[in-house]
Structure formats: structure tokens, C-alpha cells
C-alpha positions in Angstrom: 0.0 0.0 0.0 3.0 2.2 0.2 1.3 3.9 -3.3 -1.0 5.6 -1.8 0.4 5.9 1.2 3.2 8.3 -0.3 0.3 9.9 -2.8 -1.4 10.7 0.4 1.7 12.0 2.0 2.7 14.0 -0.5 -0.7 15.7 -1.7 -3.4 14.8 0.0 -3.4 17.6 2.1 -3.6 19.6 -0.9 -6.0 17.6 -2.6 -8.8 18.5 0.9 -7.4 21.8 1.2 -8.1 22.5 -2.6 -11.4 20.9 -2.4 -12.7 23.2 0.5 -11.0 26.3 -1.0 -12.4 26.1 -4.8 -13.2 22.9 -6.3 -16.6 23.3 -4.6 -16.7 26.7 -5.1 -16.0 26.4 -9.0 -18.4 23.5 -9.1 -21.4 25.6 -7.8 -20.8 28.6 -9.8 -18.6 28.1 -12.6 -19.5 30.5 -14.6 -18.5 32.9 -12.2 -14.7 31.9 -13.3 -13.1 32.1 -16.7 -13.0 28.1 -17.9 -9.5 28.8 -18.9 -8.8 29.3 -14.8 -10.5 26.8 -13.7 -9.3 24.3 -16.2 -5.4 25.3 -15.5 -6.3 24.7 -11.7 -7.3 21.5 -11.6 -4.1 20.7 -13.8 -1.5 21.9 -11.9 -3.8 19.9 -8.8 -3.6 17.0 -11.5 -0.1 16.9 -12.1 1.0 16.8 -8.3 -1.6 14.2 -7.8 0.2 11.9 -10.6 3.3 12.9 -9.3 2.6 10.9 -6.1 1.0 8.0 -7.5 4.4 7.5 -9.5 2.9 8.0 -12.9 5.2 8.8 -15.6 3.7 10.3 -19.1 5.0 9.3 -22.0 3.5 11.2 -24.4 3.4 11.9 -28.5 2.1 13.9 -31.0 0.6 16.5 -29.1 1.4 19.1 -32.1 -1.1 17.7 -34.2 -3.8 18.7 -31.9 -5.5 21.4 -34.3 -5.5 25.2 -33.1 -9.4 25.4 -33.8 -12.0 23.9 -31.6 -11.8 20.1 -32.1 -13.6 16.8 -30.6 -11.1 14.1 -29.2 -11.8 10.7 -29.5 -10.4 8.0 -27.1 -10.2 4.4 -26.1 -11.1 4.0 -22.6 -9.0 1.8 -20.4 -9.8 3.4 -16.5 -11.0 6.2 -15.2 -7.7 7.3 -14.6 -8.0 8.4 -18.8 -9.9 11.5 -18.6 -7.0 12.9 -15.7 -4.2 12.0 -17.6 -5.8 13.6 -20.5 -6.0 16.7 -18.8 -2.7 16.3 -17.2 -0.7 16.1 -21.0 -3.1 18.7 -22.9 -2.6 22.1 -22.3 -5.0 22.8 -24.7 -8.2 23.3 -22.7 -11.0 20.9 -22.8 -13.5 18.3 -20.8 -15.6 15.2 -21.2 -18.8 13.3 -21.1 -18.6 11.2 -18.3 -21.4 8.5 -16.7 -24.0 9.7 -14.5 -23.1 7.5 -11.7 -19.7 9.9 -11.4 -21.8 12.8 -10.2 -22.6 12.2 -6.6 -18.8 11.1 -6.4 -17.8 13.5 -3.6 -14.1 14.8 -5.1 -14.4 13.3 -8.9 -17.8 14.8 -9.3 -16.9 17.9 -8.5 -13.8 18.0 -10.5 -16.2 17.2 -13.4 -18.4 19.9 -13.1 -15.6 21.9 -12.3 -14.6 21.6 -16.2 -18.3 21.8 -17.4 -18.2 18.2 -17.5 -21.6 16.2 -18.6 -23.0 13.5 -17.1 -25.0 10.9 -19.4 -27.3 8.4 -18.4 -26.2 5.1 -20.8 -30.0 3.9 -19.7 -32.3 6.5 -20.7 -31.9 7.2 -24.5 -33.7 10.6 -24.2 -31.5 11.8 -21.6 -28.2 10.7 -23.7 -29.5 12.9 -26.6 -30.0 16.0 -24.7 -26.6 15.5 -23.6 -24.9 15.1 -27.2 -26.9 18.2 -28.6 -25.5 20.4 -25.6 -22.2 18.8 -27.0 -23.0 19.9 -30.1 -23.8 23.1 -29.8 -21.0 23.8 -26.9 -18.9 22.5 -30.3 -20.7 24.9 -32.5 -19.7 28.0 -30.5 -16.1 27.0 -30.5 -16.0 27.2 -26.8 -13.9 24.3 -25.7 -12.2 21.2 -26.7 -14.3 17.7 -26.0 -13.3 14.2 -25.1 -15.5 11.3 -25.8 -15.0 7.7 -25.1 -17.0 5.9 -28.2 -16.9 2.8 -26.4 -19.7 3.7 -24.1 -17.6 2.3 -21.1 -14.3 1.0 -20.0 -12.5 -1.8 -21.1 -11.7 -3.9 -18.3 -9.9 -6.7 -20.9 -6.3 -5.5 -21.3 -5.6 -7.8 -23.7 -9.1 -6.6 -25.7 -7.3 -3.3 -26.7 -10.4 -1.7 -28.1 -13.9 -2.1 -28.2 -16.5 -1.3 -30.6 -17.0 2.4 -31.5 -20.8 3.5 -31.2 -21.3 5.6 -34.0 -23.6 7.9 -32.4 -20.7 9.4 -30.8 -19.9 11.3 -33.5 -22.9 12.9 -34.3 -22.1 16.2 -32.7 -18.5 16.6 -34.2 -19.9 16.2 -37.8 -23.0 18.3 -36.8 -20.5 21.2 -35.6 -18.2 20.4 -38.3 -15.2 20.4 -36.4 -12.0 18.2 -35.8 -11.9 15.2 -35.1 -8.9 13.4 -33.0 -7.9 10.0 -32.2 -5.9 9.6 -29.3 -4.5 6.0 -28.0 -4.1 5.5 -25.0 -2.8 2.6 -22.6 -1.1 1.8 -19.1 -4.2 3.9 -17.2 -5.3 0.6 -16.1 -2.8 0.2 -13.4 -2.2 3.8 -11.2 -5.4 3.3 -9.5 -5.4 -0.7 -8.8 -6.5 -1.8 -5.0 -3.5 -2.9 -4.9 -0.7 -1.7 -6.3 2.4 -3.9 -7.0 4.9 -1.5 -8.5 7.4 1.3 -8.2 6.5 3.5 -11.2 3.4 3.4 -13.7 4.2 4.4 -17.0 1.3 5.5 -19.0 1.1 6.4 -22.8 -0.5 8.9 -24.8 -0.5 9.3 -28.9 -2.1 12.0 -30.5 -2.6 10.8 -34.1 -3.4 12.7 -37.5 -7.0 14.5 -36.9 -9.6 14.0 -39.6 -11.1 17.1 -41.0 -14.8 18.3 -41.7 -13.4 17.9 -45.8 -12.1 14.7 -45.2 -15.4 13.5 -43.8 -18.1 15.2 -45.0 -19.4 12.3 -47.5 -18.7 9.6 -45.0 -21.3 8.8 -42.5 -20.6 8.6 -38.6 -20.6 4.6 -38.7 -17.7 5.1 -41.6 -16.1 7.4 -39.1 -16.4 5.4 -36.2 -14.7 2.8 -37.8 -11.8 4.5 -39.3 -11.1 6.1 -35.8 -12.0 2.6 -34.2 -9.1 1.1 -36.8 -6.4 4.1 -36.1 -6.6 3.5 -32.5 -6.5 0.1 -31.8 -3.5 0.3 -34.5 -1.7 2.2 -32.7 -2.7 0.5 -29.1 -1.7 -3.0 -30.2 1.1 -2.3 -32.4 2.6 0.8 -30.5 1.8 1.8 -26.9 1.9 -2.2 -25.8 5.3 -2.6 -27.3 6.3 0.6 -25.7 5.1 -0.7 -22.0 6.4 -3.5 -22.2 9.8 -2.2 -23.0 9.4 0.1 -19.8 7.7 -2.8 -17.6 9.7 -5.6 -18.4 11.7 -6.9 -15.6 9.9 -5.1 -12.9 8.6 -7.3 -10.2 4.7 -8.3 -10.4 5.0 -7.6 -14.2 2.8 -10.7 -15.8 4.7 -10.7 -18.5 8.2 -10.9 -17.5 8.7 -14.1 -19.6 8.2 -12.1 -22.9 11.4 -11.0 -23.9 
């Protein structure tokens, strides 16, 4: 337990006084404060957060994230992706996140923080509403939005990507914005019950957006696809190479036999 026993140690008293200082307060009435503020905050909280879990970024292709107002699109291994997300992009943005997060005492807030949403995967009606304020956030070219296409984590690690709901996509092609795949993988481990090693590498790779020209004759299960393709491409023959490279001979590592 040393993990988060040393997280604790090193932040955690940060992490309550933050909390009662003005993540509540920016979670009540954020738009008393600029998002830009609020969004650099919690980053800077972020950062000293990972710092005591022993995550290390290893991060690529964060120049091709375009200048303009853009929809990112990510496979989702933990709910440690969204905060690492946020950790490596200094280009401001937030996410759509599962309902059940919002009564969460300290990630909840942190959501709405951000002007996070919270979508009910149950209720069809309710997930709309949600993507059309998406949509039309998108349209005014406020801020930057991650989606997870899968719909919900994928607790396989040797399943590096499940299907892309096509859905997803609606409000980026509605907008006419962006669209970016990022890959993503080692988020499954920093928050483990019980954590087995020294460091935690994670990965990041930003890859080549696709444009409103690029897709405007394809429809959004076309899209989903090729996005679905690009990342788990880059998951299974990239990132997994790349952990194992850092995790190999570590003690616990499963796959210390695998040379």
C-alpha cells in the first residue's frame, strides 16, 4: 500500500485543502470563473496528484492537436483516462462522463468543475439531450471535448479496443469540427486496490486529426470505424510494445517471460 500511502503523503493535504478552497466553489458557480482558470487549476492539482502516485507520461504527438475547436476521441481503459488527459493537454477541454460519477464526492466535482456532462447510458432521451448540448458547446467553438466511443471501460487488457458507437460522432460532424484520435494505454494500473509497483508508466499518442473535408461524405458509422481502426493500431502495435519495453523486468509484471 506504500502507493498511496506516499500519494497521500505528498498531496493529500492539498488535494482537501483544494477541495474546500475552490473545487466546490468552482463547481457551484462556474461561470462565475473564466474556464480557462479553472481548467489550468485542476491541472496543476492534476499533475501533483500523478506525481505521487508515481505515474510517468510518455507522451506523442501532441502538435497535431489542431489550433481550432476540435472533438477528441479516445479508447477507454480506467477512469484514470480522462485525468491524464487533462494532465498532458494544455489545450483546454473536458468530457462526457457516466451519471453515476456525479454524486462522487471529489471526482464529481472535478467534473463539473470543467463543465463536465453526465450521461445516463439507460435512458436514450437523456443521452441525446446531452450530445446536442455537446453539439452546440462545439458549434460555439468554446472548448475542446473528449468522448469515449466505447460507451464504457474496457476492463480486458488484452481486448485493446472495443466497438466504437457511431452515435458518438454525431455532434462533431454536426459542428463540423476536428476530429482526433488519441491512443491511449497503461491507465489501467495507477489506481489498482492494490498496487504492485514502483512507477506506472502511462502512454499517450495523439494521431493525425480528420477534418470536416475529409469526412463530410462519409457517415458517422464510416467514421467510427476508421477512428475505431487508427486506435486500436496504434494500441496493439505501438503503446503495448512501448510498455512493455518500460515494464519488463519489474517485479509483479505478468509478463516478465516475454522478452
Amino acid at each position: 500500500m506504500f502507493h498511496f500511502t506516499k500519494a497521500v503523503f505528498m498531496v493529500g493535504a492539498r488535494i482537501i485543502g483544494s477541495y474546500f478552497a475552490w473545487i466546490r466553489k468552482y463547481a457551484k458557480h462556474p461561470e462565475k470563473y473564466p474556464f480557462e482558470v479553472r481548467y489550468f487549476r485542476l491541472q496543476k492539482l492534476l499533475r501533483k496528484l500523478n506525481r505521487g502516485l508515481s505515474v510517468e507520461y510518455h507522451v506523442q504527438g501532441l502538435e497535431k492537436l489542431p489550433e481550432e475547436t476540435c472533438c477528441i476521441v479516445s479508447n477507454h481503459l480506467s477512469a484514470f483516462d480522462p485525468l491524464l488527459l487533462i494532465t498532458c493537454f494544455d489545450k483546454p477541454c473536458t468530457f462526457v462522463s457516466k451519471k453515476e460519477l456525479a454524486n462522487k464526492p471529489f471526482v464529481g466535482k472535478i467534473i463539473q468543475d470543467i463543465d463536465g456532462l453526465f450521461i445516463d447510458r439507460q435512458d436514450l432521451k437523456q443521452s441525446l439531450r446531452v450530445m446536442m448540448k455537446v453539439e452546440e458547446d462545439l458549434k460555439k467553438k468554446n472548448k475542446n471535448w473528449i468522448i469515449y466511443p466505447e460507451g464504457t471501460r474496457n476492463k480486458d487488457q488484452l481486448h485493446n479496443v472495443a466497438m466504437f458507437h457511431h452515435g458518438t460522432f454525431r455532434p462533431a460532424v454536426k459542428a463540423g469540427v476536428p476530429i482526433v484520435p488519441v491512443a491511449v494505454y497503461g491507465t489501467f494500473r495507477p489506481l489498482k486496490g492494490k498496487p504492485q509497483f514502483k512507477k506506472y508508466p502511462t502512454f499517450v499518442k495523439v494521431l493525425d486529426p480528420i477534418y470536416p473535408s475529409e469526412y463530410q461524405n462519409m457517415t458517422t458509422q464510416d467514421i467510427a470505424n476508421l477512428m475505431q481502426e487508427r486506435i486500436e493500431r496504434a494500441v496493439t502495435f505501438e503503446l503495448r510494445k512501448l510498455d512493455h519495453q518500460e515494464m519488463v523486468g519489474t517485479k509483479n509484471y505478468r509478463f516478465n517471460d516475454i522478452i
